[in-house]
N, C-alpha and C positions, 0 to 999 in steps of 0.2 A: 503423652506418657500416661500410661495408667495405675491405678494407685488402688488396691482390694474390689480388680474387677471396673473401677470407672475412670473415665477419662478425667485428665486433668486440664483445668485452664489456663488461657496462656500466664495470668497472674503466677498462677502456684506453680507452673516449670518454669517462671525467672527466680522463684525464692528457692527452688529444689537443687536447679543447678548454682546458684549464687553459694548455697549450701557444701554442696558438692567441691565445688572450687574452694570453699575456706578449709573444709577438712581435706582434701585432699592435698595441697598446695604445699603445706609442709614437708610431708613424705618425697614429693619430687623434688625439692629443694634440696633434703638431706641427699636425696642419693644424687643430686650431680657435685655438691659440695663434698660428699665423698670420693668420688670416682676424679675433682680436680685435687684433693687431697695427695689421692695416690700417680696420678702424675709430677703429682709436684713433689711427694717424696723419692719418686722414682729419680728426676730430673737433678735434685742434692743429691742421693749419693753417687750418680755419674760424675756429676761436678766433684765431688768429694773423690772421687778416683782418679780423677782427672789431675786434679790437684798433686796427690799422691804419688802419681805415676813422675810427671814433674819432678814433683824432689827427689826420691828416689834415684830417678835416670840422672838430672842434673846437677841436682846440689850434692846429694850422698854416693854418686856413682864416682867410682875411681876409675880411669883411665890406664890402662896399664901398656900403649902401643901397639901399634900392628892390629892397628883397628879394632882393639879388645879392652872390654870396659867391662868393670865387675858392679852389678845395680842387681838392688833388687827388688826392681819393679816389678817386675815378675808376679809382686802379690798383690797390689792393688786389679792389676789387670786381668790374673784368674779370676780375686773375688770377683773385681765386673761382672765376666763370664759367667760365672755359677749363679750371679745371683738375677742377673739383669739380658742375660741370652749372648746370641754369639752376635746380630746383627748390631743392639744398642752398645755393647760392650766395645764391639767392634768400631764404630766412630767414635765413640770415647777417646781410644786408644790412636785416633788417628789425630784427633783435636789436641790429645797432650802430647802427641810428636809436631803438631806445627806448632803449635804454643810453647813449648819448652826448646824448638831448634830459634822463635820469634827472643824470646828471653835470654838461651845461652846458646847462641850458636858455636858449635864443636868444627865448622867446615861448612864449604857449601851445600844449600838444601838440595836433597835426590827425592824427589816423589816414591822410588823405589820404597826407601827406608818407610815412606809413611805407611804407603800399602803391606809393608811387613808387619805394621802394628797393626792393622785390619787386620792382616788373615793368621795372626797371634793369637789377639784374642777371640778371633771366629773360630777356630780351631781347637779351643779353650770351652769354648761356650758350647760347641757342637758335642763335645762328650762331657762337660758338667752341669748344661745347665738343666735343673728340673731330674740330675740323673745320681744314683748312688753312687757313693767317690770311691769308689775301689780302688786299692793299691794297683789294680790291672790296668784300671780307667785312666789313671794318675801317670802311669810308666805310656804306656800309649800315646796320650795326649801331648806328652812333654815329648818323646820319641821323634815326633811328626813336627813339632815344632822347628826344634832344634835342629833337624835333618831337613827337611825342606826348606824354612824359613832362616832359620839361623845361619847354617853352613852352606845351602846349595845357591840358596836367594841374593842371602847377603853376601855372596862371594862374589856372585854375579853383578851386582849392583858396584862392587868395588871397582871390577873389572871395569863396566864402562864409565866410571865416573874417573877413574885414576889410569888405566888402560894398562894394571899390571894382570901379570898373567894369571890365569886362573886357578890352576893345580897347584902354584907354590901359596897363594895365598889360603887356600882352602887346605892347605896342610900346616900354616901357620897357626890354623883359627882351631883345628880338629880339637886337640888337649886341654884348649879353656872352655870349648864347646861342649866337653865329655864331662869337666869339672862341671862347669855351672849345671850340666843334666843333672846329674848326679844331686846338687844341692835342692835344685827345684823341686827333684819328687820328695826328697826327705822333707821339706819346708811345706809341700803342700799337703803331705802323706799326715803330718803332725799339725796344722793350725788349719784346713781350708775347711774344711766342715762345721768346725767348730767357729771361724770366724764367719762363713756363710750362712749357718744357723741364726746367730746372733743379729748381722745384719738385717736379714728379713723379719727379723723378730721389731728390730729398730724401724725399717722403713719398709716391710713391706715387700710382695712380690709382684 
C-alpha cells in the first residue's frame, strides 16, 4: 500500500489495516443491528395481528347461523396489508385461521377457509400496500373480496364440505355479505390511514 507516494511495510499495513478494522467495525455492526431490529419489529406487529385477528374472529365474533358470523377482523388484517404487503400479511392471516380454528374450533378444519385468509389479505395488500387509500381504492378492494372470496369461495367451500347446494346457500350469505361490505369500507374509509400511519410510525416499514 502506498502512503504520499511510498510504499509501505509489511509492519505498517498490519497497524493500517488493524486501524481500519477498529474504526470501521462499529458502523457494520450498527447497520446489521439495525436492519435485525427492523425484522424483528416487522415480525411483532405480524404476531401482534395475528393475535388480533384471533380475538376478533374468535373470542368477539358473533355467530349468527347459516354460516354467517359478524367479526371484525377485518381490521387487524387490512392494517397487515397496508402496512406489511400482501404476501407477509398474507400468511399472517393464514397462521391466525389455523391458530384460532387449533384454539376454538367452530367445525371441522377445510383448508379452503385458510386459503380465503391468504387471498383476503393478499388482495388487501395488492391495492393498499405502499398505495394512497382512496375511498375508490377502499370500495374496490373490499368489492373483490367479498365477491370472490366471501360469497363465491366461501359458498363453494360449504358446498363440498357440507354438500348443500350452492345457489341457495350463496343466497342465504348475499344480505350479510352486502351488510358487512358496507361496514368495511365505512371502518376502513375512517380509521385505515390513520391507524396505518401510526403503526409504521411504531414499527416501521
Amino acid at each position: 500500500m502506498l502512503r504520499d507516494g511510498k510504499l509501505l511495510s509489511n509492519e505498517e499495513n498490519k497497524r493500517l489495516a488493524i486501524f481500519c478494522r477498529i474504526r470501521c467495525f462499529p458502523l457494520w455492526q450498527l447497520k446489521e443491528d439495525m436492519l435485525k431490529q427492523l425484522n424483528t419489529k416487522k415480525l411483532t406487529f405480524l404476531a401482534l395481528m395475528v393475535a388480533l385477528q384471533i380475538v376478533f374472529a374468535r373470542t368477539l365474533g358473533i355467530e349468527l347461523g347459516n354460516y354467517q358470523r359478524i367479526s371484525f377482523s377485518f381490521i387487524p388484517v387490512t392494517l397487515a396489508s397496508t402496512v406489511a404487503g400482501p404476501v407477509a400479511s398474507g400468511i399472517a392471516s393464514m397462521v391466525a385461521d389455523i391458530l384460532g380454528f387449533i384454539t376454538k374450533p367452530t367445525g371441522p378444519y377445510f383448508p379452503g377457509f385458510t386459503l380465503n385468509a391468504f387471498l383476503s389479505a393478499f388482495i388487501y395488500g395488492i391495492f393498499f400496500y405502499k398505495k394512497k387509500l382512496t375511498l375508490k381504492r377502499i370500495i374496490i378492494a373490499n368489492v373483490l373480496v367479498t365477491g370472490i372470496v366471501g360469497c363465491l369461495m366461501g359458498t363453494y367451500w360449504l358446498h363440498l364440505l357440507y354438500g348443500n347446494p350452492f345457489v341457495p346457500v350463496l343466497m342465504t350469505k348475499l344480505p350479510f355479505q352486502g351488510l358487512m361490505l358496507v361496514i368495511k369500507i365505512v371502518v376502513q374509509a375512517l380509521i385505515l390511514e390513520r391507524l396505518s400511519k401510526e403503526t409504521i410510525r411504531l414499527f416501521g416499514n
